[in-house]
C-alpha positions in Angstrom: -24.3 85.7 -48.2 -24.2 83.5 -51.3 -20.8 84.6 -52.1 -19.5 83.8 -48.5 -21.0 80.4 -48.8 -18.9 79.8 -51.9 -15.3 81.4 -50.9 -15.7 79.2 -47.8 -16.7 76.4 -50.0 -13.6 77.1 -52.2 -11.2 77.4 -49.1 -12.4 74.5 -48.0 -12.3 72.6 -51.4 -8.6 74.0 -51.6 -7.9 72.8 -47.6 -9.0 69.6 -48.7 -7.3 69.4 -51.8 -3.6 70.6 -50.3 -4.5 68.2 -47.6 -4.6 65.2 -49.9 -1.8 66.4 -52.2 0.2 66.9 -48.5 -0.7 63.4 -47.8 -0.2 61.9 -51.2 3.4 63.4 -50.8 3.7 62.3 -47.6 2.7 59.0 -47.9 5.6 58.6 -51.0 7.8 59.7 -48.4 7.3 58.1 -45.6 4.9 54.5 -45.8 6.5 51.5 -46.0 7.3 50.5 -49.4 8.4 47.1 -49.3 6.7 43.6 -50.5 9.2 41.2 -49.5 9.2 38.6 -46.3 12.5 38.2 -45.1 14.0 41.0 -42.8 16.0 42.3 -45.9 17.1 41.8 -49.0 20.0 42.6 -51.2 20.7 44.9 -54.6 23.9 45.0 -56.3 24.4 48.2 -58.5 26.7 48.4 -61.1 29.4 51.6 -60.9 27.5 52.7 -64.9 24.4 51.6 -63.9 21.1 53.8 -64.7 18.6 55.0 -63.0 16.1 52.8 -65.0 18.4 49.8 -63.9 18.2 50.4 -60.4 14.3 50.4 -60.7 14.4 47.0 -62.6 16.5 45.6 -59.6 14.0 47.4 -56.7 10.8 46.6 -59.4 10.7 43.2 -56.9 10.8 44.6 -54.0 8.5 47.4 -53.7 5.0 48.1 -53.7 5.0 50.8 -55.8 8.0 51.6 -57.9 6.4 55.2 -59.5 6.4 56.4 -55.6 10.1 55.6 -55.5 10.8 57.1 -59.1 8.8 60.3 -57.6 11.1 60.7 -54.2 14.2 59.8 -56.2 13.9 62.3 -57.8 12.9 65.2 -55.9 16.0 63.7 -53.7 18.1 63.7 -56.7 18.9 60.3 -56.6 18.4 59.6 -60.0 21.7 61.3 -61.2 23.7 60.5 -58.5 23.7 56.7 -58.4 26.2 54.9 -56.5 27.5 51.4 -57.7 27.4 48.5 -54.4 25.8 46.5 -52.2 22.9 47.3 -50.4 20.6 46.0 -47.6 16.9 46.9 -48.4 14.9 46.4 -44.8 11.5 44.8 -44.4 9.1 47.9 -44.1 11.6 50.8 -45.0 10.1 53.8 -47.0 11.2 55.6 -49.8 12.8 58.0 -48.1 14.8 55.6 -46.2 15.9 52.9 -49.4 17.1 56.4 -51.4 19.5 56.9 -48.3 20.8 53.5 -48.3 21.6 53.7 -51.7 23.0 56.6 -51.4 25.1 56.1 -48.3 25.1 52.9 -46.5 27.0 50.6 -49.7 27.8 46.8 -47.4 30.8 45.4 -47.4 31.7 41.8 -48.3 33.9 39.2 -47.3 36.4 38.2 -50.6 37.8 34.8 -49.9 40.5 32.8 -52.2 42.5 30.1 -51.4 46.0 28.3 -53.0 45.0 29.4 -56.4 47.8 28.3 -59.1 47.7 30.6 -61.7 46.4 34.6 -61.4 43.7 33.7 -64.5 41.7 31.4 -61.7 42.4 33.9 -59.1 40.6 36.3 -61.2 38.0 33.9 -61.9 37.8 33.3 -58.3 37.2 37.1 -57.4 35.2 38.3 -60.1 32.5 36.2 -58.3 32.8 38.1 -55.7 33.1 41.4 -56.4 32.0 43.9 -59.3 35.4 43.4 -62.0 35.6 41.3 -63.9 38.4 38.6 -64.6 40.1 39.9 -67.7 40.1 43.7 -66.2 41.4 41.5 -62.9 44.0 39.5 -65.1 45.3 43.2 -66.7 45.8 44.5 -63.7 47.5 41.8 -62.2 49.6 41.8 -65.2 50.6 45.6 -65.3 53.9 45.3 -65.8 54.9 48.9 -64.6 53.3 47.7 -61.3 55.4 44.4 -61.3 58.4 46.2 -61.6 57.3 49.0 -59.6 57.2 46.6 -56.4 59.8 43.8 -56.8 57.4 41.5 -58.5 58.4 39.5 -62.2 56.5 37.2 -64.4 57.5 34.2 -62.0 57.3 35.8 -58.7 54.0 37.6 -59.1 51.8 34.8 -58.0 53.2 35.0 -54.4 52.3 38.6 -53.8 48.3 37.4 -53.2 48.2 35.4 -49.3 44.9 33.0 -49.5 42.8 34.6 -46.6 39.7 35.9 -45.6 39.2 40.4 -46.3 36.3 42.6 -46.1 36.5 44.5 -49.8 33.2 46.9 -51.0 31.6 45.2 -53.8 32.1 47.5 -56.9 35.8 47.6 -55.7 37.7 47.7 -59.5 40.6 45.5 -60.9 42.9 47.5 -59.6 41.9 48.5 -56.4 41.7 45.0 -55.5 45.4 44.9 -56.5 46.7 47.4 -54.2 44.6 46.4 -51.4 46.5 43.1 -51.9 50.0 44.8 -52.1 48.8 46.4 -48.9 48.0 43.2 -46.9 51.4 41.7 -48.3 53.6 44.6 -47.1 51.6 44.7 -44.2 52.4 40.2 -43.5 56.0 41.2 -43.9 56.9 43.0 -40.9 60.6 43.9 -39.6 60.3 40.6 -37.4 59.3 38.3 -40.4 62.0 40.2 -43.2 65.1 39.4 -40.4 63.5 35.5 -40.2 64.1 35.5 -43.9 67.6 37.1 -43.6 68.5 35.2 -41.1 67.9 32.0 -43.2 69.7 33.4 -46.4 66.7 33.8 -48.1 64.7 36.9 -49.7 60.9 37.2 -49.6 60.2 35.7 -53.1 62.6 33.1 -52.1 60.8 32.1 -48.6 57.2 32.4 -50.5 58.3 30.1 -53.3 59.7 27.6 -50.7 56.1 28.3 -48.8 54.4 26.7 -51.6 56.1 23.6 -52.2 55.5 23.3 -48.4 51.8 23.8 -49.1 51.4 21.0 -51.7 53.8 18.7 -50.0 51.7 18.3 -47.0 47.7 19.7 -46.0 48.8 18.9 -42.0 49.6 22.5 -40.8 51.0 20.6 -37.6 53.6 18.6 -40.4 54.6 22.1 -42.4 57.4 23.6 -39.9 59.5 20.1 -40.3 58.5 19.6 -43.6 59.6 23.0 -44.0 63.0 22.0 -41.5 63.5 19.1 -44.7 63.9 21.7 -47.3 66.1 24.2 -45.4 68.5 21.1 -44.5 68.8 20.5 -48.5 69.3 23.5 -49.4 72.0 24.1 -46.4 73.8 20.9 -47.5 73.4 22.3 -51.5 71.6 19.2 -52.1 68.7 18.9 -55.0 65.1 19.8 -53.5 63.7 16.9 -55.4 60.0 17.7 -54.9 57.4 16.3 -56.5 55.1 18.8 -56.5 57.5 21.1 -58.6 57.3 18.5 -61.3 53.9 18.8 -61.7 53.4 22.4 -61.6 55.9 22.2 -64.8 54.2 20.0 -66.5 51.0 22.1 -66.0 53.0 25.5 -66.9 54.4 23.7 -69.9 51.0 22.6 -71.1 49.2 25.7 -70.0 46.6 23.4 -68.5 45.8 24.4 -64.8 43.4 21.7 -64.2 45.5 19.0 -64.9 44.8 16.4 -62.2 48.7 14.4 -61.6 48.6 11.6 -59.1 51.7 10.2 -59.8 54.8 11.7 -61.1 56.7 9.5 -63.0 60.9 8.7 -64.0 59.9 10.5 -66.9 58.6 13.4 -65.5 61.9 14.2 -63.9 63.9 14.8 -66.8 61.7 17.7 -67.9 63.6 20.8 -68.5 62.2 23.1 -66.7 63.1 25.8 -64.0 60.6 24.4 -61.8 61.9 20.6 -61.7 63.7 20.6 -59.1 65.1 16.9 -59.8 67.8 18.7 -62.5 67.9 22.4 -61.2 69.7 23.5 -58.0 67.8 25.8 -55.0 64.6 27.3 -55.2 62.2 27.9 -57.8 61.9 31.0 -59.9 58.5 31.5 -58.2 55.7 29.9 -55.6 53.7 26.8 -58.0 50.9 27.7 -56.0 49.4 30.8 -52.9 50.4 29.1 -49.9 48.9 29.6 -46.8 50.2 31.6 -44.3 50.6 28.7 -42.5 53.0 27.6 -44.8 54.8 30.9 -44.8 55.4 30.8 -41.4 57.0 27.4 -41.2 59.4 28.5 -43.5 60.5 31.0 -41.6 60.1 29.3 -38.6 61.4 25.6 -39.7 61.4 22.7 -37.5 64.9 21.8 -36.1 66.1 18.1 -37.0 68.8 16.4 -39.4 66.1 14.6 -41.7 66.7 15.3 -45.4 64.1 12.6 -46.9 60.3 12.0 -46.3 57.6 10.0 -48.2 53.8 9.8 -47.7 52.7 7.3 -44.7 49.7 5.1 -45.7 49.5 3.8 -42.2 48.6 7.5 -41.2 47.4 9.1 -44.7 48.1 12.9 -44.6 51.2 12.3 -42.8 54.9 11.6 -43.5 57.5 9.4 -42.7 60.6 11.3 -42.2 64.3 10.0 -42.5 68.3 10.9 -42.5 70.0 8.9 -44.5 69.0 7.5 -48.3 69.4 4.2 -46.7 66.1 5.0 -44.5 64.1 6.8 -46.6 64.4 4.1 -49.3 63.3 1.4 -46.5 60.4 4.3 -45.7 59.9 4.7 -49.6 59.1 0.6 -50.2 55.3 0.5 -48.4 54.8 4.0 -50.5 55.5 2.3 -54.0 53.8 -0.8 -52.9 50.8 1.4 -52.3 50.4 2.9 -55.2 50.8 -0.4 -57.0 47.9 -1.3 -55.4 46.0 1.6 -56.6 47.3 1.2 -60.3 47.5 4.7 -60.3 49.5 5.3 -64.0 49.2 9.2 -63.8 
């Protein structure tokens, strides 16, 4: 009778036991196992990163790390890391953060604009995403890439279009690259490649064009005629004569990006560069900025008029006053120069 008292004492001392261990287990499973107030939260994981670095980043957020450490690695989690973004939800459990991380990496939205140089494009996107700049800079650089796609040392610029795309966070250098080759073969459809043809002008060509556009004027109503200005000239063989092709040579020349130029002066023009184009014929060896879309398109689709001349208009700042003749524009060109007398702006 004894001995049945204490094997039923025993079984139930070993029911209660499992039962908690069960629960413990349990519970590491499945309880909530967040501390944080705001319907989520976010983790970035590096592609290398450990498993002891994901637990510093999570070390805020949970109530209990050593639970998470436990499921992790019974899920074997803890060599099969995954580098991204993740959403961590109010009141998820363990079981539930291992499968985000290991399956549900968020995408972000990658944004540049016109960008003059691919150094602050890189700069630009390695704030963004996982690469860095200089592994951005190298692959922007790869010259069996360049080749590989019709892209030189001048021309490379114009390959990235200033928009708005959804990339995964630990996207690397180069897949950022290629996406970017992507979106610019994908822009230049059959109907946009015949615009070019039919104005005499090859892709580079109409993107370089696109950014002068883009500096010359920030009205996207005003780009197709400015646009319309440019084709005229080069139609008639005459100089471009834009400004803004002055400055980006005197930036190139001096390697300094930041350069801030609110006056170009006679001086200026007599630099010898490809880029002035005061002393050399046509179009630019490449774009002296990203343009816009908007600017690509009104090059290929240029406003239809006989002006050949236009100056700022301070009655209507943003704007331009457009002309025909020399005769006109200088007339236009006088409350311009009286203007920026008035500023005494010297640079």
């Amino acid at each position: 009778m004894y001995l049945k008292k204490v094997l039923w004492a025993a079984a139930l001392l070993g029911l209660g036991i499992c039962g908690f261990i069960f629960y413990q287990i349990y519970a590491a499973i499945f309880n909530p196992n967040t501390k944080f107030n705001n319907e989520e939260a976010f983790v970035y994981i590096n592609s290398d990163a450990t498993f002891a670095e994901v637990k510093e980043q999570l070390q805020p957020l949970l109530r209990s790390v050593s639970t998470f450490e436990s499921v992790a690695e019974r899920k074997g989690y803890v060599t099969h890391i995954k580098g991204g973004k993740y959403a961590i939800k109010k009141g998820m459990n363990n079981n539930e953060i291992i499968n985000t991380l290991r399956s549900a990496n968020t995408p972000v939205r990658v944004s540049f604009n016109n960008q003059e140089s691919l150094p602050a494009l890189a700069g630009r996107i390695s704030e963004q995403i996982e690469a860095d700049s200089l592994e951005l800079v190298q692959a922007f650089n790869e010259s069996s890439f360049l080749n590989g796609n019709g892209f030189d040392q001048d021309t490379k610029l114009g390959m990235y279009l200033p928009n708005t795309y959804e990339f995964f966070w630990n996207t690397s250098a180069h897949s950022f690259r290629d996406r970017m080759f992507k979106e610019y073969q994908r822009f230049w459809n059959e109907e946009r490649i015949q615009k070019a043809k039919d104005l005499n002008l090859t892709q580079n060509e109409v993107i370089a064009l696109a950014a002068i556009v883009q500096k010359e004027t920030v009205k996207i109503d005003e780009r197709p005629r400015v646009a319309g200005v440019y084709i005229n000239r080069l139609k008639r063989r005459i100089l471009l004569q834009a400004d803004p092709t002055v400055i980006y040579a005197i930036k190139k020349e001096t390697g300094n990006y930041d350069t801030i130029i609110k006056r170009v002066l006679y001086r200026d023009l007599e630099m010898d560069s490809p880029y002035n184009t005061y002393k050399y014929a046509g179009i630019p060896p490449g774009p002296i900025t990203m343009p816009d879309i908007s600017s690509i398109e009104a090059v290929l689709n240029p406003e239809k008029h006989d002006y050949l001349f236009f100056v700022a208009d301070v009655s209507n700042f943003g704007y331009h006053r457009f002309a025909e003749t020399l005769a006109q524009h200088n007339r236009n060109k006088v409350q311009y120069i009286q203007w920026l007398n008035s500023q005494n702006l010297r640079r």
